[in-house]
C-alpha positions in Angstrom: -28.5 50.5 1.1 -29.6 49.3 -2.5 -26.4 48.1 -3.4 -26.0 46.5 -0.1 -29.2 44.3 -0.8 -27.8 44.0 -4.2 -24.1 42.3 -3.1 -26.4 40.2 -0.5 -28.6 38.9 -2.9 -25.7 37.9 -5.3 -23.8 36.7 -2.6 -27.0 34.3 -1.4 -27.9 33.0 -4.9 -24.4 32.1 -5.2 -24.3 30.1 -2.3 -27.6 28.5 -2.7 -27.1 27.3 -5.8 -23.6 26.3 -5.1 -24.8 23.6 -2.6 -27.3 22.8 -4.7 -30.6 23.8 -2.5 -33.8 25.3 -3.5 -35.3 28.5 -1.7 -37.9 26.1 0.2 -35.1 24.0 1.1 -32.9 26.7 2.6 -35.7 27.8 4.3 -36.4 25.1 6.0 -32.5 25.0 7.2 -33.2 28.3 8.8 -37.0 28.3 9.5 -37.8 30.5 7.2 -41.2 30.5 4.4 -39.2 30.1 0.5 -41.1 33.4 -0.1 -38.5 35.5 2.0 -35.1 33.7 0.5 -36.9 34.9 -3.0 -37.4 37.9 -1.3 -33.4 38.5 -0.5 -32.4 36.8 -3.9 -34.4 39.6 -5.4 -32.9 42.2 -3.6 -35.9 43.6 -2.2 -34.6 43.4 1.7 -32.3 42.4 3.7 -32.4 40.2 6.5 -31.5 40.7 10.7 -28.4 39.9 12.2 -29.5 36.8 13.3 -31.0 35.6 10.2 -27.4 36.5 8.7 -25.1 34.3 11.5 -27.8 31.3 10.5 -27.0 32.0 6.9 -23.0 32.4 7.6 -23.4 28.8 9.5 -25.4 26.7 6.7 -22.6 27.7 4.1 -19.9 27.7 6.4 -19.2 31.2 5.8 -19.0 34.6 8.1 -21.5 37.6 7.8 -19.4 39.9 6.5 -18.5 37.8 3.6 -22.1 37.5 2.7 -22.4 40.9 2.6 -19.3 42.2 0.2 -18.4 42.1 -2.7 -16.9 38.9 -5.2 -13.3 40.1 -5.1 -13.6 40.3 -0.9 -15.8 37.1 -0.7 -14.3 33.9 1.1 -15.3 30.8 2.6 -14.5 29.9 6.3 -13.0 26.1 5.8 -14.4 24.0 8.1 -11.2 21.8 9.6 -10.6 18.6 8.0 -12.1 15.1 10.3 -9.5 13.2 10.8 -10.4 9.6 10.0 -10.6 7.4 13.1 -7.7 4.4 13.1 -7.9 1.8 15.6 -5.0 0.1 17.1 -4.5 -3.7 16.0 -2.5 -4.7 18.9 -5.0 -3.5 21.4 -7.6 -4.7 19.7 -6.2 -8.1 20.0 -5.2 -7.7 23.5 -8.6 -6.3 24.6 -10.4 -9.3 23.0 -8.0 -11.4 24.5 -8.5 -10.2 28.1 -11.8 -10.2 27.6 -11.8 -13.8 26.9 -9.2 -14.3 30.2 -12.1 -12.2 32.3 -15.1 -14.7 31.0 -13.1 -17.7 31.9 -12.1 -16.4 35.8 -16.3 -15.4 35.9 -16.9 -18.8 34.8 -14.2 -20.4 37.0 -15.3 -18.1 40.0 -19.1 -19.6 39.1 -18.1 -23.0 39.7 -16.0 -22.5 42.8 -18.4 -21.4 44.6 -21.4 -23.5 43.6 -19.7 -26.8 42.3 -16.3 -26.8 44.0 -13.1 -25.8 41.7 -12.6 -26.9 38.1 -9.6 -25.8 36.8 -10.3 -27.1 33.1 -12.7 -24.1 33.0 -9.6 -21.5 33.9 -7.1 -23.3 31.7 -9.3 -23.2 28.4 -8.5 -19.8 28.1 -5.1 -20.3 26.8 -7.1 -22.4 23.7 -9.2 -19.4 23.0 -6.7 -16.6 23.4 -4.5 -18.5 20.9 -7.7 -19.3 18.4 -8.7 -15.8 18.5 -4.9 -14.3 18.2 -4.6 -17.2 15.0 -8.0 -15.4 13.5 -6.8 -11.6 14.0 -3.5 -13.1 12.8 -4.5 -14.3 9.7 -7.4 -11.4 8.8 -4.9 -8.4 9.8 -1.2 -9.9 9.3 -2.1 -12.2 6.6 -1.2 -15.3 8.6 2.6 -14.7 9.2 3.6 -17.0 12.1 0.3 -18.9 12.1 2.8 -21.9 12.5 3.9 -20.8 15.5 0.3 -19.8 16.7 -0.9 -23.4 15.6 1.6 -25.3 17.2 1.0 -24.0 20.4 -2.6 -24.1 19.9 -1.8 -27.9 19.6 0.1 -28.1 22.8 -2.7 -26.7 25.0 -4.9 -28.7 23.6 -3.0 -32.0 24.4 -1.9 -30.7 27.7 -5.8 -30.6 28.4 -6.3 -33.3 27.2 -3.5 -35.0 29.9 -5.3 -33.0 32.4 -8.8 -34.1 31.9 -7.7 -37.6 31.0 -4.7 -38.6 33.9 -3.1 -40.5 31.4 0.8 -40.0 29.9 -0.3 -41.3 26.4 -2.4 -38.2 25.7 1.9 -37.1 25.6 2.5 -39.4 22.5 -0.2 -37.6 20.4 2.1 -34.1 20.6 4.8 -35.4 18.5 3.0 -36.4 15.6 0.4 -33.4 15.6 3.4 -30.9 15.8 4.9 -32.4 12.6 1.5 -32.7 10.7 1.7 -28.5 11.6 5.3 -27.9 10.5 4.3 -30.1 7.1 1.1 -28.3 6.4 2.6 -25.0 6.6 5.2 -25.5 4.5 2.9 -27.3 1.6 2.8 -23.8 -0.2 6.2 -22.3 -1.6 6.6 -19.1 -3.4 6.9 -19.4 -7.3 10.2 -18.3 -8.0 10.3 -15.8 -10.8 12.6 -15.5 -14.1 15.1 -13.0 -14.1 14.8 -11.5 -17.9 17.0 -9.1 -19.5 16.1 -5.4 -19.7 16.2 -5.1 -23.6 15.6 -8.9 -24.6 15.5 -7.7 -28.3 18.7 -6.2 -28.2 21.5 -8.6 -29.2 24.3 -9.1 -27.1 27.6 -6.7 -27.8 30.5 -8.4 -28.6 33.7 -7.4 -26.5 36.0 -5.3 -27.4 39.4 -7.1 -28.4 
């Protein structure tokens, strides 16, 4: 029974100090006074069953390992969390529909109280295309923002012909389109020199 206390004790300092707790600490993990973890650390007893699973559980270890010897003594590895990943697309598309569901509350709203407005339906395609040009730009470093742009600029003149009743809103489209194309192709890539693998090394002269 001696040596029994004697492998627990060895077995709890060990593992106390390991994870870097004092006696008052651990015994406050377990509800116990710091007098009875120096008590076991001295090997002057030995604690229940139960008092052994709460041990095993703080150090992520089993009962019997606290109670043999260093060659038989083992941890229990506690499985790996797996990080949490989020899917971009249907973050995008939930935001999206999300806007779309706003809009049919709001255009519900004023159907029944103020009779239909349709401009309040039709500014979701605005939105859905602002928010798809800022996840676009944040997450996919703003490849095919042109496209997202021009399109942007489209709704927003075809609202404006909607809200206005008048064709020349039409003649704005051309011109806003090209500013688009222009200012997204203001940037170009630095083109880079080719060098040679060895510069220092002196050409070789062919062989005659």
């Amino acid at each position: 029974m001696d040596e029994l206390k004697a492998i627990f004790a060895s077995n709890l300092i060990k593992l106390r100090t390991g994870a870097g707790m004092t006696q008052a600490e651990l015994g406050e993990r377990i509800h116990y006074s710091d007098k009875s973890i120096s008590k076991w650390e001295r090997a002057e007893a030995i604690p229940d069953a139960y008092v052994l699973t709460l041990l095993a559980e703080v150090f992520s270890t089993s009962v019997s390992a606290l109670l043999t010897g260093e060659k038989e003594w083992e941890y229990i590895e506690k499985p790996e969390e797996k990080p949490v990943t989020y899917s971009r697309p249907f973050v995008i598309l939930s935001t999206v529909a999300g806007i779309w569901t706003l809009c049919i509350i709001e255009f519900v709203l004023f159907w029944i109280f103020n009779g239909i407005h349709w401009i309040a339906l039709l500014a979701g395609f605005p939105l859905s295309l602002i928010t798809l040009l800022v996840f676009n730009s944040v997450w996919y470093r703003g490849r095919r923002n042109m496209y997202i742009i021009a399109a942007l600029v489209l709704c927003v003149v075809l609202l404006l012909l909607y809200a206005l009743r008048n064709w020349q809103v039409l003649l704005i489209l051309l011109p806003a389109e090209l500013v688009v194309w222009l200012a997204c192709h203001i940037r170009r890539p630095a083109k880079t020199k080719r060098t040679p693998a060895n510069p220092a090394q002196p050409p070789q002269p062919e062989n005659q």
